[in-house]
Structure formats: C-alpha cells, structure tokens
C-alpha positions as CSV (number, residue, x, y, z in Angstrom):
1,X,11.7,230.4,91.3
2,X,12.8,232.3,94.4
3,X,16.0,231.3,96.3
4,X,15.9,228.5,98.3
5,X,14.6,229.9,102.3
6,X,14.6,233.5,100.6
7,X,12.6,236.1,101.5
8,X,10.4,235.5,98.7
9,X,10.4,231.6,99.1
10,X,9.5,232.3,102.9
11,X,6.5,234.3,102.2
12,X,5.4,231.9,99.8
13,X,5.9,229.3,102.3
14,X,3.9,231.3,104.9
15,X,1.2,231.6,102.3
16,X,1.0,227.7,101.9
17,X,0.8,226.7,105.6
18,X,-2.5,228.8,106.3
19,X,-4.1,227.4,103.7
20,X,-3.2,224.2,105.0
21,X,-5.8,222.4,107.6
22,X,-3.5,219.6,108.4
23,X,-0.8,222.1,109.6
24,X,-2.9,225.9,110.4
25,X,-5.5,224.0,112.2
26,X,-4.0,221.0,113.2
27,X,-1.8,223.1,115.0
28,X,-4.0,225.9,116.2
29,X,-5.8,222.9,118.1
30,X,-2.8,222.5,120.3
31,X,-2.0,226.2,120.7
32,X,1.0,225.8,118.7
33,X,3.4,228.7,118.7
34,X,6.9,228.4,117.3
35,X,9.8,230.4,115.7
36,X,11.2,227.7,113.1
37,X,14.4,228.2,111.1
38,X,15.4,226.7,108.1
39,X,19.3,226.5,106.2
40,X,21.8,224.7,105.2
41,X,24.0,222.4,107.1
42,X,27.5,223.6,107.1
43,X,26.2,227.2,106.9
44,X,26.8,229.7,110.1
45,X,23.3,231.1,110.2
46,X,19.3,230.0,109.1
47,X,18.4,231.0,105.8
48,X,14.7,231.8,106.6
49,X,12.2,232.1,109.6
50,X,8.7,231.1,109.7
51,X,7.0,232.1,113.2
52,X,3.7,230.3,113.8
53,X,0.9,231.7,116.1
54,X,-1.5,229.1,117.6
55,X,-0.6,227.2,114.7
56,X,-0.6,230.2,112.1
57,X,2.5,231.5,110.4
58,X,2.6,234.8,111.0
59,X,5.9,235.5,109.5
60,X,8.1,234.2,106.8
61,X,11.2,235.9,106.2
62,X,14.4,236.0,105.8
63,X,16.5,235.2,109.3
64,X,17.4,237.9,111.1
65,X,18.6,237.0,114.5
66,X,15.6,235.4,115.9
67,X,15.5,233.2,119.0
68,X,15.0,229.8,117.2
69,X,12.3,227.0,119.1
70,X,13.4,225.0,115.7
71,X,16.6,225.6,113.5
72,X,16.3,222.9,110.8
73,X,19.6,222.2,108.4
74,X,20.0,219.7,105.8
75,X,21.9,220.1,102.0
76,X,20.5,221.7,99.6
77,X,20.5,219.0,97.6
78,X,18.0,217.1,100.5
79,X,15.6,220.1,101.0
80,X,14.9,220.1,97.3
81,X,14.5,216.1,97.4
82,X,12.1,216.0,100.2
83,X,10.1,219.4,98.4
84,X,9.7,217.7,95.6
85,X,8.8,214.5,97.0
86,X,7.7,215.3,100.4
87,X,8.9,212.7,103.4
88,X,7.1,210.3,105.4
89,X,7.4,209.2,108.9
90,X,9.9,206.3,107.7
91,X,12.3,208.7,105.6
92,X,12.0,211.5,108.2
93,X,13.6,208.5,110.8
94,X,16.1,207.7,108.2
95,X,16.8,211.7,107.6
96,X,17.6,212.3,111.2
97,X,19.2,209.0,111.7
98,X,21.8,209.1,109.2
99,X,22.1,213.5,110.1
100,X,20.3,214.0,106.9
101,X,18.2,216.3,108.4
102,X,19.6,217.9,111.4
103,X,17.7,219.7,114.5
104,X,20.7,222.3,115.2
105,X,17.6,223.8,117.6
106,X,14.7,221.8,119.1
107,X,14.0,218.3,120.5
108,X,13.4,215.8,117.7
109,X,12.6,213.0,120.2
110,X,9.9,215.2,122.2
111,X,8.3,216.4,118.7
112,X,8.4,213.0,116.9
113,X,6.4,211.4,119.7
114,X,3.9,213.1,119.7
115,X,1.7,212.4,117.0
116,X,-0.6,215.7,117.2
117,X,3.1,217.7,116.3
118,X,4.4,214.7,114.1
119,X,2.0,214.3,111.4
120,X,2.2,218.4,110.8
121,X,5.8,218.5,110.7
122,X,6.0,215.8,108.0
123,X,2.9,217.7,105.8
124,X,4.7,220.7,106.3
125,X,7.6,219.1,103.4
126,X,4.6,218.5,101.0
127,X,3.8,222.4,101.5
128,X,7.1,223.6,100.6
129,X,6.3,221.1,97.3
130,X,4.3,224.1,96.8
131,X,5.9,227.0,97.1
C-alpha cells in the first residue's frame, strides 16, 4: 500500500471521490471548488493535496505549496482509524472537540452547518477506506 497522503495514495484518492455520487455530485450541485490538504499534526507542511472542481477532484498529489481552502491534520494513528472505519457526524464532533482532528486551514463551524457540505465531508473518510 502507498504511503499515507503520497503521491500515489493521493491519486488513488482522487480516483475514489469521482466515482463517488455522494461527494462528485453532491458537490458539483453546490458548485463546490476547493484545494484540501491533508498531514499529520505536528508536521510543518500537508502531506497531499486534492483540488476539487465543481465538486470533482481534479488533482491529487503530493503538496507542493498550494494555497490551502482546507488543511486537515490529525496522527497517523487517527487517519488510519477513521479510513478503516470511516467517522460519523458524532465522532467527527468528538475528533474536532478533543483536536483529534484539527482544521489548521478552513472554518469547521461554517462547513459543519451546513448539511449540503457536511454529509460529503464525513463520506469522504469512507472513500479513503478505499484507497
């Protein structure tokens, strides 16, 4: 299996998420466009990038300086619980809560409220299940 957030892994995430309907089209619904980073907390940069286009990933790669709408960092040891077992709206609360899951980038309230972003973000963990 391919690094965690690696170039490979990234691709292979990109892959997932269009063949998704309840994230692709979900998302192109609401014109979704986004440049979301994901690492490690504790580490200086994002590991890997996934830029979505009216709700498409258009890139997954590894990070490369990017302006970030999302930079996403938790452990490693989190990222591979919630890819293996996905997270629900509860857990997600009790991720960010407790700085489980940490938004170094982006407005976790704003997102989180609204439920047409909401319910992607949280299918988007059972995607990475898949890469």
């Amino acid at each position: 299996m391919a690094g965690l957030f690696s170039a490979e892994w990234m691709a292979k995430f990109m892959a997932e998420w269009n063949k998704e309907p309840e994230l692709a089209d979900a998302l192109a619904k609401i014109d979704f466009n986004s440049t979301i980073a994901y690492g490690i907390d504790g580490e200086d940069k994002p590991r890997g990038i996934l830029v979505v286009t009216k709700g498409k990933a258009t890139k997954g790669a590894t990070y490369g300086g990017e302006d970030m709408s999302w930079d996403l960092r938790a452990s490693e040891e989190n990222w591979n619980k919630w890819i293996a077992k996905g997270i629900g709206m509860g857990g997600l609360a009790k991720a960010y809560t407790f700085r489980q899951l940490k938004f170094k980038v982006g407005d976790y309230g704003a997102m989180i409220k609204d439920p047409r972003m909401a319910g992607p973000f949280i299918k988007s963990f059972t995607v990475m299940g898949r890469v």
